[in-house]
N, C-alpha and C positions, 0 to 999 in steps of 0.2 A: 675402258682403260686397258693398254694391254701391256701386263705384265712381263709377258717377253720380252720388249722394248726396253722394259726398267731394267732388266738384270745383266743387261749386255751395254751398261753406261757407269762410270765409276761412281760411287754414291757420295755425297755432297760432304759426307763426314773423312773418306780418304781419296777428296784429289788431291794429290799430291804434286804441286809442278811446283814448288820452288820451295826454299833451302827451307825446312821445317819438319830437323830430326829429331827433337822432343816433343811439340806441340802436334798431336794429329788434326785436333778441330777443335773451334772455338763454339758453342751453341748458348743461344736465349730461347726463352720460352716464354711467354706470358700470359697470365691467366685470365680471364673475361667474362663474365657473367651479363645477362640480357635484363633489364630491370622490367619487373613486374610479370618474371618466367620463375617458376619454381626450378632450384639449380635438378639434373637430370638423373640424379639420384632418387630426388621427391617426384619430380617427374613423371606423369603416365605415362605408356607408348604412344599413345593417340600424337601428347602434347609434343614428346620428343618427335616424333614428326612431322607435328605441323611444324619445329623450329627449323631442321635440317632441311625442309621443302624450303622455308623463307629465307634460310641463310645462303645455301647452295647458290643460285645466282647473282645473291649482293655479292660475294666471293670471288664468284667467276670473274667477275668485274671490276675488279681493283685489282688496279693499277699494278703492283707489287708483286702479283701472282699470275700478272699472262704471260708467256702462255702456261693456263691453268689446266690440269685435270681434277676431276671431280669423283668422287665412286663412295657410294653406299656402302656398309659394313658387310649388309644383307647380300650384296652381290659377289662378295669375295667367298672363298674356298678356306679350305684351313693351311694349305699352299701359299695361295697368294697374302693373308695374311701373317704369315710367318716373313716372307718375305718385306712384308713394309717394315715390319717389328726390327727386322737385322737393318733395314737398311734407315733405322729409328726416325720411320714418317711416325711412326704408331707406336705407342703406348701396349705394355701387354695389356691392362685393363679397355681401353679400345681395342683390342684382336676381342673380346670379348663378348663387344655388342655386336647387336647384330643389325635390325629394322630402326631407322630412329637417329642412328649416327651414322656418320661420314668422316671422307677426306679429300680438303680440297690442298693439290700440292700444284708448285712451280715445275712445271715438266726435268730444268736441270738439278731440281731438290733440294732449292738451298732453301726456299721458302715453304712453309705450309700452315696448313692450321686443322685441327683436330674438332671436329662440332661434337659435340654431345658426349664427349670422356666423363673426365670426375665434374669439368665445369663445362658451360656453353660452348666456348669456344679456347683453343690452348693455341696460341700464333706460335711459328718458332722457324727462329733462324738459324742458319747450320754455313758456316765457313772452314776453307780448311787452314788450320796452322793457329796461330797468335792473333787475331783478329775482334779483340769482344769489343773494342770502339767500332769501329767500323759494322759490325754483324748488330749491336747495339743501336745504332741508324738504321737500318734498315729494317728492323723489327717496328723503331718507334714509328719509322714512314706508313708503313704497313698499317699500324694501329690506329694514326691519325684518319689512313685514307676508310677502314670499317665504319670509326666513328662519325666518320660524315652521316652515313644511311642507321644506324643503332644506336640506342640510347641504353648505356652499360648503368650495372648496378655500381653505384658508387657512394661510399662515407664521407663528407668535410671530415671528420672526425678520423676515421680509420683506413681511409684510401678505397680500394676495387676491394670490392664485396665477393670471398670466394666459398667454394664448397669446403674446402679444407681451411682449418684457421691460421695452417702455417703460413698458407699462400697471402693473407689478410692485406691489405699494403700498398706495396707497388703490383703483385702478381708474379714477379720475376725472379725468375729461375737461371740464373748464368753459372755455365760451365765448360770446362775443359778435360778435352782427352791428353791424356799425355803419356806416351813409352819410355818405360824407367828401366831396363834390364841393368844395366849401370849399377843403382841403389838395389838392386833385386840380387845382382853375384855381389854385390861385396856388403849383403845383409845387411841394410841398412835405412831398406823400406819401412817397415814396419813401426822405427820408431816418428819418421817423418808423419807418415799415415797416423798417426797418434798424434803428434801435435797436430795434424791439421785440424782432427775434431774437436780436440782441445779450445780451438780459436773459433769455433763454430762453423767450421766447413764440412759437408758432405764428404764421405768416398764412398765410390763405387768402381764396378767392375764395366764393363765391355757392352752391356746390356743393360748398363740405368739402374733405377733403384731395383733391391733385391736382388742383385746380381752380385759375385765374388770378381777378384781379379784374373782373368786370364790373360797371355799371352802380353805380361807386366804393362798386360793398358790399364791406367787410373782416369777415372771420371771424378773428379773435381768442383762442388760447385757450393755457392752458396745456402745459407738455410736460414737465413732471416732476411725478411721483406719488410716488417714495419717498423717505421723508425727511423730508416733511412733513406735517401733518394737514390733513384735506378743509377748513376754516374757514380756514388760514392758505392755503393755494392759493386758495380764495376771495376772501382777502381781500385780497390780492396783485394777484388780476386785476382786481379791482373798482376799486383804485387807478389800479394804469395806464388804465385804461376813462375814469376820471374825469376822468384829467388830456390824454387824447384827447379828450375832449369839447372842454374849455376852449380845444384848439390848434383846434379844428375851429370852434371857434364865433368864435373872435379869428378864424380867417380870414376867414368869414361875413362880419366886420364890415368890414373889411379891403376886401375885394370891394368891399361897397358903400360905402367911404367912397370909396376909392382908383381903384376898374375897374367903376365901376357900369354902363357902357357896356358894357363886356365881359358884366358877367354879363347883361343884358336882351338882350343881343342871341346870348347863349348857351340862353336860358330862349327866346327868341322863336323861335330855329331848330328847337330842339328842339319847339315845339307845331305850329308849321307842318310841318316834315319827317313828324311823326309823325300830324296832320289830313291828306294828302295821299297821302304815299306808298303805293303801290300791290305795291312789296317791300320786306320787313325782315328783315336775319336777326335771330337770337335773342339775339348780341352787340350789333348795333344798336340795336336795340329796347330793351335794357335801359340804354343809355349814354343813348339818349334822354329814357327816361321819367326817369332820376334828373335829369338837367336840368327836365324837371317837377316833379318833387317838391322840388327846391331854388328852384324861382318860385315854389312854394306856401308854403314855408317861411317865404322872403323876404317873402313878400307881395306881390309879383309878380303874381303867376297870385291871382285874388280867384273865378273860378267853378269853377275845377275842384278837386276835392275829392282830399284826398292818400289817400281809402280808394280810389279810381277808379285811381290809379297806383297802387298798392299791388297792389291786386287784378291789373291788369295784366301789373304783375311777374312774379305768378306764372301766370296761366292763357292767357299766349302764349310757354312753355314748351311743347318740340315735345310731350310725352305729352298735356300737355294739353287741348293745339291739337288733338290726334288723336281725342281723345276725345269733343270739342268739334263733331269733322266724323262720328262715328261711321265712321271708317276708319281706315288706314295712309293717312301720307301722307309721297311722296318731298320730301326735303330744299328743295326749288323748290317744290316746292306746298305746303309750310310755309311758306316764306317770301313767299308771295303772303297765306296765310289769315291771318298773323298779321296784315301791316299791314291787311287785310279787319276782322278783330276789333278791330283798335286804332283804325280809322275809323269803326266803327261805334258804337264808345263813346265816341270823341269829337265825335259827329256831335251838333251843334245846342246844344252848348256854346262858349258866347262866352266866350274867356280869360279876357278882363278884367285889370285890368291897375293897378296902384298909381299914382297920377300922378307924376311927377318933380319932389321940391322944388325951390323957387324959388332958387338960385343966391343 
């Protein structure tokens, strides 16, 4: 596989081609265990690869995933690992393994599946925008076309058999990224983010679980599988999704009827900080660009394009940045090349700028 290739293609969680200024990406995951395999926890090494040898070309071969790449754990770097991890083919606990697990991925990366993480196999689908019906099909197509050749652990009683008892159930994992700066300037995340766990929803940050929020992206997702059927968790999360939208975009408006000062001169700092600066870390970097991408929004910012911060986003990420310098680079000379890369792609672009109605 070659990594190069991956990091000069926009990754499946921000293409961004059409009208979708709250929802970054919709993703399913689902969990899968092989019956009569110890899950790969209990697992020897031996056995974890006799699974990843027999799984690897039933993979390659469905349908759902050609054109497929394949690649060992044991054959990645701690580079090129970092790298699938941002561009979330991989799990941190798969950057982990090494001999024994794999990843077989859809080359445009919508589709993949994880062998040998916490359970046999993790499917997961990745669309960009509002999309959990549709990415929801295409996961279950997926699933159908494995279980033709595998025979999954399964309960009448309790559903797919996982490593973890949260996952017990259906297996599934749906969630949503979504850019709130909106609810983030007019302070008002927080209490949202509290109801949502309240109702039994995930948050997370940028990076899946154990991650904080940066750069006001929310990851959004369900936390109960058994009990209910995959289309009703679907549908459930789709609602709440919906009606975050609605508090997200009333703030939007809010901002600009109310603090229109505030947000221009929040969008203004953030283009300049980020045309100039000479060090950024990877948490700054990304607080700023969303203050870009909310001038772009706004209509604020008229020349720079929200695919330019999108992009951004992801590929002044330290794997990527490294990859970028074709080296290892310490934590400080990260943070010098990113703002180097993010001035570079800012260079000779003129904001531009909405004029201020007439009072």
């Amino acid at each position: 596989m070659n990594i190069d290739e991956l990091i000069h293609q926009p990754g499946a969680w921000l293409d961004i081609e059409h009208d979708s200024v709250v929802v970054v990406s919709s993703r399913i995951r689902l969990a899968r265990n092989l019956q009569k395999s110890a899950f790969p926890g209990w697992a020897g090494a031996e056995e974890c690869e006799r699974i990843w040898q027999e799984m690897r070309p039933i993979l390659l071969d469905v349908p759902s995933l050609k054109p497929a790449e394949a690649v060992g754990m044991e054959e990645l770097d701690e580079i090129d690992k970092a790298i699938l991890y941002e561009r979330h083919l991989i799990s941190r606990e798969q950057a982990e393994k090494s001999r024994g697990s794999g990843l077989i991925f859809r080359k445009d990366e919508g589709i993949s599946v994880m062998v040998n993480e916490e359970d046999h196999l993790r499917l997961q689908c990745m669309r960009p925008g509002l999309g959990l019906r549709e990415t929801w099909e295409a996961i279950n197509r997926m699933d159908s076309e494995i279980e033709k050749h595998v025979e999954y652990a399964f309960s009448p009683r309790l559903g797919y058999l996982t490593a973890c008892p949260t996952n017990v159930g259906t297996g599934l994992r749906a969630s949503v990224m979504l850019h709130l700066p909106g609810l983030g300037l007019m302070n008002e995340i927080n209490p949202i983010m509290k109801g949502m766990t309240k109702i039994g929803l995930a948050v997370r940050g940028l990076g899946g679980e154990g991650t904080e929020a940066t750069g006001n992206m929310f990851q959004i997702s369900n936390q109960m599988t058994l009990g209910e059927d995959e289309p009703t968790i679907i549908g459930n999360l789709e609602q709440i999704v919906q009606e975050i939208i609605e508090h997200e975009r009333n703030a939007r408006a809010r901002l600009m009827e109310k603090k229109e000062i505030v947000v221009r001169d929040h969008v203004g700092r953030s283009y300049g900080i980020l045309s100039n600066a000479h060090i950024l870390s990877s948490k700054e970097a990304l607080d700023l660009l969303s203050g870009l991408r909310l001038g772009i929004d706004l209509g604020i910012l008229k020349n720079v394009g929200r695919r330019t911060v999108d992009e951004l986003m992801l590929v002044t990420q330290p794997g990527h940045l490294q990859r970028l310098e074709a080296r290892a680079l310490k934590p400080k000379d990260r943070d010098r090349v990113r703002a180097q890369e993010i001035r570079s792609r800012l260079a000779g672009i003129a904001p531009g700028s909405e004029k201020r109605p007439e009072k």
